[in-house]
N, C-alpha and C positions, 0 to 999 in steps of 0.2 A: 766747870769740871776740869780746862785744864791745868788750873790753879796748884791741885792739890796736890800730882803728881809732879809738877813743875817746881814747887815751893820744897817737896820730898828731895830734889834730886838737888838744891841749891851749891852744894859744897862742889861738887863735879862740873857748873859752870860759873865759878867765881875762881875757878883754879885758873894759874895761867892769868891772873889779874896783879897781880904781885906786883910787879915794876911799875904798873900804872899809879897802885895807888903813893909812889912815893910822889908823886904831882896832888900837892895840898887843895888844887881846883877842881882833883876830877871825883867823881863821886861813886868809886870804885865800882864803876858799872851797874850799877844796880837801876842808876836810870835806863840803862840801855837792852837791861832785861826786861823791866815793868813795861818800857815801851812795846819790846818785842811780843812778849804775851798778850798786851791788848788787841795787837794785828794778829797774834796768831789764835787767835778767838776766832773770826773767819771762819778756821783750818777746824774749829769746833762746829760750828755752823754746817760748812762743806762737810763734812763727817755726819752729821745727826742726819740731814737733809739726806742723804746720796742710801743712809742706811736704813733711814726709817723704813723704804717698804717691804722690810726684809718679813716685819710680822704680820704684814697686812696683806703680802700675796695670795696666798688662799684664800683668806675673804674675800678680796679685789674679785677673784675670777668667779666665786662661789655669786657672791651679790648680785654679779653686772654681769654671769649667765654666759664668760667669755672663751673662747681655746687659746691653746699654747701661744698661737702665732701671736694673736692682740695680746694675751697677757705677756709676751716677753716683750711687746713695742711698750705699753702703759710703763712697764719697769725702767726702760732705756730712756724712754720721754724725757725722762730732766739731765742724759748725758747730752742729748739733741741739744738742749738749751744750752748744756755748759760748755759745751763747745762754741755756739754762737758768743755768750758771755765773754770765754778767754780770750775770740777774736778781737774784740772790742775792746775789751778794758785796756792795753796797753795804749792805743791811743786816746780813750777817753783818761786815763793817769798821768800821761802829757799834758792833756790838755786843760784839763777840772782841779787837777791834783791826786795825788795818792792817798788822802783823807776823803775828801769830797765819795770817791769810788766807791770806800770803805762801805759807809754812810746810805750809799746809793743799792748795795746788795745786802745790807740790813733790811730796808726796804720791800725787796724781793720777794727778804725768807718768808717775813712777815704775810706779803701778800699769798705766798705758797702757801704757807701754815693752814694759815684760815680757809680757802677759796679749795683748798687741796678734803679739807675736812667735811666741810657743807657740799662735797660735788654731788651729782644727782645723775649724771652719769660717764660714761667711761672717759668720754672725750673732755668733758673738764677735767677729770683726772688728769687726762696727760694735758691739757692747756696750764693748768697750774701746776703742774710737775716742774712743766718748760722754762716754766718763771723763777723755779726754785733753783731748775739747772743752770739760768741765766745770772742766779744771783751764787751758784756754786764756782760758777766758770769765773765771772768777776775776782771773785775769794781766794780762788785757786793761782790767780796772778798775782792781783795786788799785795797778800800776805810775803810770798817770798821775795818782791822787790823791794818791796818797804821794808822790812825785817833785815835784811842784806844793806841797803843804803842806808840805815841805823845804828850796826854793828860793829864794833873794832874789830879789825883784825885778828886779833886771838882769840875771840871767841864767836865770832861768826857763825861758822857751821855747829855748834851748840844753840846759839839763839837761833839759828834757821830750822835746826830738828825740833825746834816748837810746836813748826807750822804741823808736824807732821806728829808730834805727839798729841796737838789739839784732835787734828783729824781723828786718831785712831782713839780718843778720848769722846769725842763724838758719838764714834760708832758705838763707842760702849754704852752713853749715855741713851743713846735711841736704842739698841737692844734692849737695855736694863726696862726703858718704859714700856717696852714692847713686851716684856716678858711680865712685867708689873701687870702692866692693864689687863693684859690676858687671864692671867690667873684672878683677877679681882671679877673679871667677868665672867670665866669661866670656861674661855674660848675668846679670839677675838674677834670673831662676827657674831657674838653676841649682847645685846645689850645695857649700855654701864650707867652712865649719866642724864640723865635730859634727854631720855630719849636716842641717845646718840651708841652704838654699837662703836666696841673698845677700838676697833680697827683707826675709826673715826679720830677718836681721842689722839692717836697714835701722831697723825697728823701736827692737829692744833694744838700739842702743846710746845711744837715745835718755836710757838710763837714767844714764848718767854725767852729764851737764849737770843732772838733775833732783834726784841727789846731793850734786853742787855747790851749786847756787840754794837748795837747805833747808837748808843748813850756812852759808852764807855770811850767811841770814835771821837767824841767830843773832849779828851780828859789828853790826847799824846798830839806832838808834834810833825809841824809838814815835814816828807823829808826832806835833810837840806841838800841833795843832790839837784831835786825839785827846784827847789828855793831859787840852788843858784843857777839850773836853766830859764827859772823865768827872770833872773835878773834882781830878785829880793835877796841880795845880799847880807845886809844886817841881820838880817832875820835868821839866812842860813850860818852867820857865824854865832848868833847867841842857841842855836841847837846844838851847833859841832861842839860849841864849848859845854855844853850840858852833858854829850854825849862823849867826849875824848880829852877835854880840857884844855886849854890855852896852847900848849906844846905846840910848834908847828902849824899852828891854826891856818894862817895866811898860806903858807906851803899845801895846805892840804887844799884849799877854798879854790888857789892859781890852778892846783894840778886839775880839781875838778871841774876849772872852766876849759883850760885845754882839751880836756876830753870831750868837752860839748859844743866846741867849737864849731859854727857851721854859718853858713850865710841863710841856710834854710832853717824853719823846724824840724822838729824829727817827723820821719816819716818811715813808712814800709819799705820804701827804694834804699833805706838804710842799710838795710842786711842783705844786698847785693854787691855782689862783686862791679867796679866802674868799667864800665862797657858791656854788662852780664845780659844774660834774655833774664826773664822771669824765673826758671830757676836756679839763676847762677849768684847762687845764694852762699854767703860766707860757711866757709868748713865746720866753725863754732857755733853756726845755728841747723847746720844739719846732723852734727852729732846733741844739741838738745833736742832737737826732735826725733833721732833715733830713741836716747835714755829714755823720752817720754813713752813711746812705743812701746818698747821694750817692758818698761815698768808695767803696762796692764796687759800684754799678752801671755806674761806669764800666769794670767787667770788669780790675780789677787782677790778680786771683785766677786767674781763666785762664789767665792768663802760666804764674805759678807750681807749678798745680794739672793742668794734661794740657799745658801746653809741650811736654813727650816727644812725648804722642798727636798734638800741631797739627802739628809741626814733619814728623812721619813720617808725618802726612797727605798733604803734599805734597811730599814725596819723600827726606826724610834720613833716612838711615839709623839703625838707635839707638845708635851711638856718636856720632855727629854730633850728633842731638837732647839726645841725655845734656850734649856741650862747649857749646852754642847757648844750655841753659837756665843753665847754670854762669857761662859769660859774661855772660846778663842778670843774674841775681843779683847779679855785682858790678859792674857800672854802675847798680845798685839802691843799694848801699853806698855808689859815689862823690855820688851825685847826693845820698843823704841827707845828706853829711857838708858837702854846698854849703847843706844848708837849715840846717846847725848853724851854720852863718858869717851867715845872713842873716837868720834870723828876730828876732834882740834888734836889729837894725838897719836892715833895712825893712819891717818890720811881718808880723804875721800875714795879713791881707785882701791884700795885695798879691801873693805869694807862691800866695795859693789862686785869685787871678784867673789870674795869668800861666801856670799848668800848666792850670788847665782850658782856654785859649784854645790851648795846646801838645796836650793829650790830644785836643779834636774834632779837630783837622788831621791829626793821627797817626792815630788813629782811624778818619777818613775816609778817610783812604789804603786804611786797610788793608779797608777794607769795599769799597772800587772794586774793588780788587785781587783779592778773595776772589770778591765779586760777579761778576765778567767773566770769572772764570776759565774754562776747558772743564771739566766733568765724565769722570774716566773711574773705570768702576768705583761709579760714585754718589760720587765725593772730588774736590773741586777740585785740579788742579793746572795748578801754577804752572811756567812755561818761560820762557827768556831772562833777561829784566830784572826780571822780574815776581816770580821769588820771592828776589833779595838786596833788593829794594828793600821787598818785606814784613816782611825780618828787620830792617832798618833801621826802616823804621816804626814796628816792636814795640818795640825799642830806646829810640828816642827818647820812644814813647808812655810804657816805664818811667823815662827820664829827665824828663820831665815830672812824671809822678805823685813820683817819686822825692825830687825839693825844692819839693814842694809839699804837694799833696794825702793824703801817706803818712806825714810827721812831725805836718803842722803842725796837722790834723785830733786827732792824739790830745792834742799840746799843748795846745788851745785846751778839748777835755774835758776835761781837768784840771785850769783855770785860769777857764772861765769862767760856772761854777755858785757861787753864795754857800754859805759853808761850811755852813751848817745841810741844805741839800739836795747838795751836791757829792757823795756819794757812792752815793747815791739817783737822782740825775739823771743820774749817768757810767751807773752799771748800766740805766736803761732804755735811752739812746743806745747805750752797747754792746751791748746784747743785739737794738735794733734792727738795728746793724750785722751780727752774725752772720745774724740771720734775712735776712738782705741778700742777706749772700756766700752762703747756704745756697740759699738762688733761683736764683741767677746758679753755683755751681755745679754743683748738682739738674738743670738744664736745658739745662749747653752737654751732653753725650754728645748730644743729638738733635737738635744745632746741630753737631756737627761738620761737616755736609755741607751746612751752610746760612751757610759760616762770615761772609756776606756781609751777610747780614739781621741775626745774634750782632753781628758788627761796627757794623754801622749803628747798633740799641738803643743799645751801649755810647756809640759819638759824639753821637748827641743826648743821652743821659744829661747827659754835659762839656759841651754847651752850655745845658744848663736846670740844673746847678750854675753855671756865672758867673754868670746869670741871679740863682742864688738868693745867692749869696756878695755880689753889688752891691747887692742891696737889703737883706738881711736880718741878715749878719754886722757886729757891732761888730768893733774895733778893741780887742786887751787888752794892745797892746805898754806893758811899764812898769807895769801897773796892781795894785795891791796886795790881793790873793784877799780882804779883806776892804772892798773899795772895791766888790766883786764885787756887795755888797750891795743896791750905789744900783740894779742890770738891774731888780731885783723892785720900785722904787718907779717907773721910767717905764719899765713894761716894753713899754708900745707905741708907745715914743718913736720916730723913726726911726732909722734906720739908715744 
């Protein structure tokens, strides 16, 4: 799926290639792109996986007979997992390698897929949800460090907004089946195939893309950052040369063993300041874990996660909320594929100011909106102007997020930790992020009826990220992952 929009956008990252290709060895990046899209298959995976049970909520609760409270746990279940996931993977990518991991949360999806479709009752639900989260958590690391340890310099944060066109590619592809199977059924806790009710289906066919991303993990190279921490040199100079060409080769190979120089392996006490307690943790890895925060408090996940339930709160119908969520999806897509044209050319920081100043306005709308609504039945609805002008809101609010806040956050974890901690510091940032969205999911079912107050949170949220993105994010347009080095020597430089 993320193929097609990727191949669509080609001229706008091959730009900025120019000078390269006058080196008759390198192979004007294109290896460095096909590589990049296979890893950010994952980000298709973590997308399908995290959204599929956007069409199967109401069955879930309808079947398995359950209230708000377990149905908003069942939904959050595989953020549970992907959090565990993110913690782990950075050292299991030390240690296995950045392919092997890949490989290992294909595995996962798979097992989700299936185990997730045949449950029988709730708690395998969420046990194979957790699997899927575990294999989303993995995903969600390993794509933007390999992706980033792959990439030239000039086009970096282009092949990194993969990771994150795949995701919201993803999401589109699991709504589409979700709104597919529904209408073939009729409903989708009704019965489609074999017996099996479409909700069911919604699941297991997740298992096809998870078949795909493991066999395709077989077809690209280890990264050779990798390579040259475990000492396989050769190996990491016949990638580099694949991926950048002979120029400087030796210069680049020296500077990336400097960076990894150590008498130990890598480890967690890495991203410690020397003499620190436990949280005296480098500047650069508490502002990734801020962006990560930030990026799901402002309530992206909601859209994507009961959009159905929001949308049939206030009054549409579930074929309506089924097209409603379809549509944001891919003005989720367009908007990413504006942040792949702009981020090698105006900067990362600028890009995460301009959507959070877009997400509070949007935001606030929709918290007035929600806010002032009448009550009937204990659910806000919306009459006249007031509920197109909400879906417009919502809209714009995912346009905002969408070339901003949704590529360039994973790009900039991928690119702006020095290699000796980079995979160590992505997993704590991601794992914080999961436990984020697992909050902010765990908690809107009892905000459904408060959707004014839910809204509000989220809008300040986007104004105390500007807040934090002005003061505290560098700037890594252009800058060479092992220049990353110099954050840890002024790391309480300003900003």
């Amino acid at each position: 799926m993320s193929h097609g929009p990727v191949g669509g956008d080609e001229p706008s990252i091959y730009e900025g290639l120019e000078g390269l290709d006058q080196d008759p060895e390198f192979s004007t990046g294109r290896s460095a792109i096909r590589i990049a899209s296979v890893a950010a298959l994952g980000g298709l995976l973590f997308g399908y996986d995290s959204a599929v049970i956007n069409g199967a909520v109401s069955s879930i609760q309808k079947h398995f007979g359950i209230g708000d409270a377990s149905l908003g746990f069942a939904v959050a279940s595989a953020l549970l997992g992907a959090a565990a996931g993110a913690m782990t993977a950075g050292r299991l990518a030390d240690r296995m390698g950045r392919l092997a991991v890949m490989k290992l949360a294909a595995v996962l999806f798979l097992i989700s897929a299936i185990g997730t479709a045949f449950a029988g009752h709730i708690w395998m639900i969420i046990a194979f949800r957790i699997i899927g989260g575990i294999g989303v958590g993995v995903a969600s690391v390993i794509a933007p460090a390999y992706i980033a340890e792959t990439s030239p310099p000039q086009i970096r944060g282009r092949l990194g907004s993969l990771q994150q066109l795949a995701i919201v590619s993803g999401i589109f592809l699991s709504l589409a089946v979700d709104w597919l199977l529904a209408r073939l059924a009729g409903g989708a806790d009704k019965e489609l195939w074999l017996g099996m009710q479409a909700w069911r289906w919604m699941f297991l066919l997740m298992a096809v893309p998870a078949v795909v991303y493991g066999l395709l993990a077989y077809t690209i190279p280890e990264s050779p950052r990798y390579l040259v921490a475990t000492h396989r040199i050769p190996e990491a100079r016949k990638v580099l040369t694949t991926l950048l060409g002979t120029k400087n080769l030796e210069i680049t190979i020296n500077r990336i063993q400097e960076t990894l120089q150590s008498e130990t392996p890598p480890s967690w006490r890495d991203m410690r300041k020397p003499g620190a307690g436990p949280f005296g943790l480098y500047g650069v890895v508490w502002v990734g874990l801020g962006l990560s925060i930030f990026q799901q408090f402002v309530g992206i996940n909601v859209i994507f996660y009961y959009s159905n339930v929001l949308w049939e709160a206030v009054g549409f119908d579930e074929s309506s909320s089924f097209t409603i969520t379809v549509i944001t999806s891919i003005v989720n897509i367009a908007t990413t594929l504006i942040a792949i044209a702009l981020i090698d050319k105006i900067g990362r920081k600028p890009l995460l100011l301009i959507g959070s100043a877009g997400m509070a306005v949007t935001l606030a709308t929709m918290a007035i909106i929600f806010g002032t609504a009448p009550l009937v039945d204990g659910k806000p609805e919306l009459h006249g102007a007031t509920g197109p002008i909400a879906l417009i809101a919502a809209n714009l609010f995912v346009v905002a997020f969408g070339m901003s806040w949704g590529p360039v956050v994973w790009v900039l974890l991928g690119e702006m930790f020095p290699n000796r901690i980079r995979a160590a510091a992505l997993g704590l940032a991601a794992a914080g992020q999961w436990a984020a969205n697992w909050l902010i999911t765990v908690s809107f079912p009892q905000l459904r009826n408060m959707l004014g107050v839910a809204y509000g949170f989220y809008a300040l949220c986007a104004v105390l990220s500007l807040l934090f993105v002005w003061k505290w994010v560098r700037e890594t347009k252009g800058v060479s992952l092992e220049d990353m080095h110099a954050e840890l020597l002024h790391d309480d430089a300003p900003r």
